[in-house]
C-alpha positions in Angstrom: 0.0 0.0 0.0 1.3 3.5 -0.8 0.6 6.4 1.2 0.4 9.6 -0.6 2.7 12.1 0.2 1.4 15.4 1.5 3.5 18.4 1.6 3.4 20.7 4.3 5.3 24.2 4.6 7.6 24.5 7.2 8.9 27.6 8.8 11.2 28.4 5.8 8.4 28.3 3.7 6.0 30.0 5.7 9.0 33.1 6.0 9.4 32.7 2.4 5.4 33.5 1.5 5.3 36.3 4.2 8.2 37.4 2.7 7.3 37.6 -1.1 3.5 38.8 -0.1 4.9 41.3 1.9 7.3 43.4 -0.6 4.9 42.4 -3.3 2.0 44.7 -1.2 4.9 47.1 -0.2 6.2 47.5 -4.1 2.6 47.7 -5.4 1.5 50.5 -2.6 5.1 52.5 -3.6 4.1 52.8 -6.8 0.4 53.4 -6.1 1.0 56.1 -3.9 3.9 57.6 -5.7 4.8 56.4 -9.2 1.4 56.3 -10.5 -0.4 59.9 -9.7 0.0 62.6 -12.2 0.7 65.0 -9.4 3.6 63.6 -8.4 5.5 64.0 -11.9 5.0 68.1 -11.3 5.7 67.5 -7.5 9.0 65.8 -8.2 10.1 67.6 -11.2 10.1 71.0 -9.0 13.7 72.5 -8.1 13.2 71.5 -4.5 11.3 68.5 -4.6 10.3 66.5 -1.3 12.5 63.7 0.0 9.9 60.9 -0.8 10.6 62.1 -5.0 14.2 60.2 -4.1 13.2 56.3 -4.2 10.7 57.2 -6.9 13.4 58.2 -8.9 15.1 55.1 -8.2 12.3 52.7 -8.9 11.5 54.4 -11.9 15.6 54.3 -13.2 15.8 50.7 -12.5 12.2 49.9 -14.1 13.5 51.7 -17.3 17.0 50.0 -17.2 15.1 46.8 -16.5 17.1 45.8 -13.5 14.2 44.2 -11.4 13.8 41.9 -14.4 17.2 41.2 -15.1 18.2 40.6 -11.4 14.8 38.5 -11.5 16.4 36.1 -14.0 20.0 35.8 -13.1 18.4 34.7 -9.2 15.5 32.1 -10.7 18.2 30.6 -12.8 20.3 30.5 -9.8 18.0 28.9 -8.2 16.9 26.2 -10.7 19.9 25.6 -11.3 21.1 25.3 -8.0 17.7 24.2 -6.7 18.2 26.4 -3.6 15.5 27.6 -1.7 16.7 31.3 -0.3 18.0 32.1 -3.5 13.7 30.5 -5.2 12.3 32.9 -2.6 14.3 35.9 -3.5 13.7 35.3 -7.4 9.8 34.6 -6.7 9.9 38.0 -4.7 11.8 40.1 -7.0 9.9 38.3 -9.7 7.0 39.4 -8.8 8.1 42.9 -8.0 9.7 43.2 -11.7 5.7 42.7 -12.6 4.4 45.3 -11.0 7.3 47.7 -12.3 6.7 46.7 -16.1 9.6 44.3 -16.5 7.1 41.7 -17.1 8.6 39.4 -19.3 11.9 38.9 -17.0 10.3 39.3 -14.1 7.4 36.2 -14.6 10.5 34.3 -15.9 12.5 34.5 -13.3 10.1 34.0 -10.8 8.9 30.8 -12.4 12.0 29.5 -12.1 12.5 31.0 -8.4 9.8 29.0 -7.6 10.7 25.8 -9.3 13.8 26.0 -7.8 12.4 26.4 -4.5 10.2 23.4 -4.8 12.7 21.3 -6.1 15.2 22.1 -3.2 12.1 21.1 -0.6 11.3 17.7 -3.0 12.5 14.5 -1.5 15.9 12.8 -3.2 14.3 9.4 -4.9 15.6 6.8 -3.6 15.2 3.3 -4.6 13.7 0.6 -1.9 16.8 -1.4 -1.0 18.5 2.2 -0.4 18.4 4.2 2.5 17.4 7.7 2.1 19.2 10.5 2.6 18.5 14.5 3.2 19.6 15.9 0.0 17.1 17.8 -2.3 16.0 15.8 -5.6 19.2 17.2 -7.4 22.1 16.4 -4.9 
């Protein structure tokens, strides 16, 4: 008889989701609040514009260099490569933050592979019966 295995999150993956979630709601309300209003292009192109026109300036930069995309990439291919799960969480999260800043087609690949990555370093190593199992991730 087999019994199905069910995966359950442990604490690394339970910081992992709070993480992504949280600087996924944190990016999206940045630029809500400050990237997207039409006031704040006049506010910020003024000779003595407020501090908060600073990381707006940033986030913009990158998004038009395409850094949270590219940076995206290079970590989810880390990670599937590597199958390592802090480097899966940090793709996934800047993954997903490279969507919201319109670096789309980086950003949803490298999170893809962020995640695979992730999932593969939590997967069980196969192991045949007359083996003994071991604690290394499906690629080790």
């Amino acid at each position: 008889m087999v019994i199905p295995m069910i995966p359950r999150p442990n604490r690394g993956d339970l910081i992992g989701i709070a993480l992504t979630l949280l600087i996924s709601i944190a990016a999206y309300m940045f630029r809500d609040a400050t990237i997207a209003p039409r006031a704040f292009v006049a506010l910020c192109a003024a000779p003595h514009a407020p501090l908060v026109c600073l990381p707006r300036h940033a986030v913009l930069w990158a998004q038009y260099e395409r850094l949270f995309g590219i940076t995206a990439l290079l970590l989810g291919l880390l990670a599937f490569a590597f199958a390592n799960r802090p480097i899966g969480i940090a793709a996934l999260t800047l993954g997903v933050t490279a969507i919201i800043n319109y670096n789309g087609t980086e950003g949803i690949i490298g999170a893809a592979l962020g995640l695979w990555g992730w999932l593969e370093a939590r997967s069980p190593r196969y192991h045949p019966p007359d083996h003994l199992s071991g604690d290394q991730n499906a690629r080790q």
